[in-house]
RODO-2510 file (C-alpha; in nm, 4 decimals, decimal comma):
residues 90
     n   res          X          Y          Z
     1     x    -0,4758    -0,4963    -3,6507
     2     x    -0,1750    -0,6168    -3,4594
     3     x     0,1202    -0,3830    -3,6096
     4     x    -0,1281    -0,0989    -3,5287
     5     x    -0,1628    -0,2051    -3,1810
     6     x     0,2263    -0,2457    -3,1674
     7     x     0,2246     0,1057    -3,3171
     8     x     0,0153     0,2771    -3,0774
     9     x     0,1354     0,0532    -2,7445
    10     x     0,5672     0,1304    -2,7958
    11     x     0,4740     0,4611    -2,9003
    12     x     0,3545     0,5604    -2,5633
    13     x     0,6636     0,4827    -2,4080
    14     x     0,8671     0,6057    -2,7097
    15     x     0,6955     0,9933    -2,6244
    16     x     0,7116     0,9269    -2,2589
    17     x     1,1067     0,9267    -2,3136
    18     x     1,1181     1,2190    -2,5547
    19     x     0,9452     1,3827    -2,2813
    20     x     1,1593     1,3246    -2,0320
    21     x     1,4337     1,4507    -2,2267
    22     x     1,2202     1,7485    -2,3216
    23     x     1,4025     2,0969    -2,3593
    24     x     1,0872     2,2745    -2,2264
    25     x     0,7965     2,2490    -2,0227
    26     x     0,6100     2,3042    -2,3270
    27     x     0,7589     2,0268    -2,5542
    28     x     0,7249     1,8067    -2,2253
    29     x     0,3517     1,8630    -2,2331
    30     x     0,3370     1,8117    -2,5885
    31     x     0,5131     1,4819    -2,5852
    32     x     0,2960     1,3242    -2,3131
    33     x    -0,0437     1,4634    -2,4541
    34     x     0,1191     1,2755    -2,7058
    35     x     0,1856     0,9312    -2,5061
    36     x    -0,1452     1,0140    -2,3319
    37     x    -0,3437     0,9760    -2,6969
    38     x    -0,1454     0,6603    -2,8022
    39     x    -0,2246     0,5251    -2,4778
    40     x    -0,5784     0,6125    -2,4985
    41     x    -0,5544     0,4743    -2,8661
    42     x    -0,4100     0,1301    -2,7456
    43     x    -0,6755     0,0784    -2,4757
    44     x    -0,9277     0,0966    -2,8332
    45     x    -0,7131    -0,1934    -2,9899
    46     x    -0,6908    -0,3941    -2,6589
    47     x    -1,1466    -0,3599    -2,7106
    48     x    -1,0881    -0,4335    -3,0209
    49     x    -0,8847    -0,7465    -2,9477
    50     x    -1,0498    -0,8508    -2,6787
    51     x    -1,4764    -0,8142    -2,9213
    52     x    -1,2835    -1,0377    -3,2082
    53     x    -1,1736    -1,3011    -2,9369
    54     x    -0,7829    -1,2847    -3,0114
    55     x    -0,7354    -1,2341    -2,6470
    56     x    -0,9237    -1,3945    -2,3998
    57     x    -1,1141    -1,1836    -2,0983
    58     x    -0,8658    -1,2079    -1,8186
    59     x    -0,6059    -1,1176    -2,0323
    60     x    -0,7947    -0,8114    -2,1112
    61     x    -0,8903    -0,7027    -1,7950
    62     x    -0,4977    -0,7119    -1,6736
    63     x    -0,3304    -0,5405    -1,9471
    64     x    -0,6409    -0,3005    -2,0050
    65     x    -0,6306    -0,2061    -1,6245
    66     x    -0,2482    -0,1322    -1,6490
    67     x    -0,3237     0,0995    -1,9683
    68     x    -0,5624     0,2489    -1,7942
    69     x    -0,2974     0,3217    -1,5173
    70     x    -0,0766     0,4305    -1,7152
    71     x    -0,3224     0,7302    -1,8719
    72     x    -0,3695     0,8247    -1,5492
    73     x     0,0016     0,8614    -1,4127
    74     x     0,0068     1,0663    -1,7763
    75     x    -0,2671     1,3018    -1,7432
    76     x    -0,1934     1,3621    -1,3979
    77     x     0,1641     1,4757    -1,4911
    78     x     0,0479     1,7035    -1,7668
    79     x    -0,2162     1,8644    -1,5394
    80     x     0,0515     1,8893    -1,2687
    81     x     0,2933     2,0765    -1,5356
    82     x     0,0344     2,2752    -1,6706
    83     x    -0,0324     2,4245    -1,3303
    84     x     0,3221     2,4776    -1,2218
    85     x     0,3864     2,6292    -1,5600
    86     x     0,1110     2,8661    -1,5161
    87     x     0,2279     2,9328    -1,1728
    88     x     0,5634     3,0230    -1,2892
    89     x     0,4647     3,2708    -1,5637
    90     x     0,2097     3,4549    -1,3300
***
């Protein structure tokens, strides 16, 4: 359960980066729907976590809160591109 968490947790910041260095709008969408899904996916394993008692309430509510933050900041960007990218092609 842990190496799937680490797999889901570095691999939103790991697309957030490929996204930054995207060569398109498109591929930077695609890379943060990306993040935003392994984000989404690591919030599940922090539940997870958190239901089998390997980390303790407090420490859930900080680092869950922060995830949550973080899917935010990432949705907002890739609503924010999709309307400037509609914008541009109109």
């Amino acid at each position: 359960m842990s190496k799937q968490f680490l797999r889901s947790i570095t691999s939103v910041g790991a697309n957030v980066r490929e996204a930054v260095n995207a060569q398109s709008k498109p591929c930077f969408i695609h890379k943060l729907s990306i993040a935003q899904k392994e984000c989404d996916e690591s919030m599940y394993w922090f539940e997870i976590l958190k239901e089998t008692d390997f980390i303790s309430t407090i420490e859930f509510d900080s680092m869950h809160n922060q995830c949550n933050e973080v899917l935010k900041l990432i949705r907002s960007l890739i609503i924010t591109t999709k309307k400037k990218l509609i914008t541009y092609n109109s």
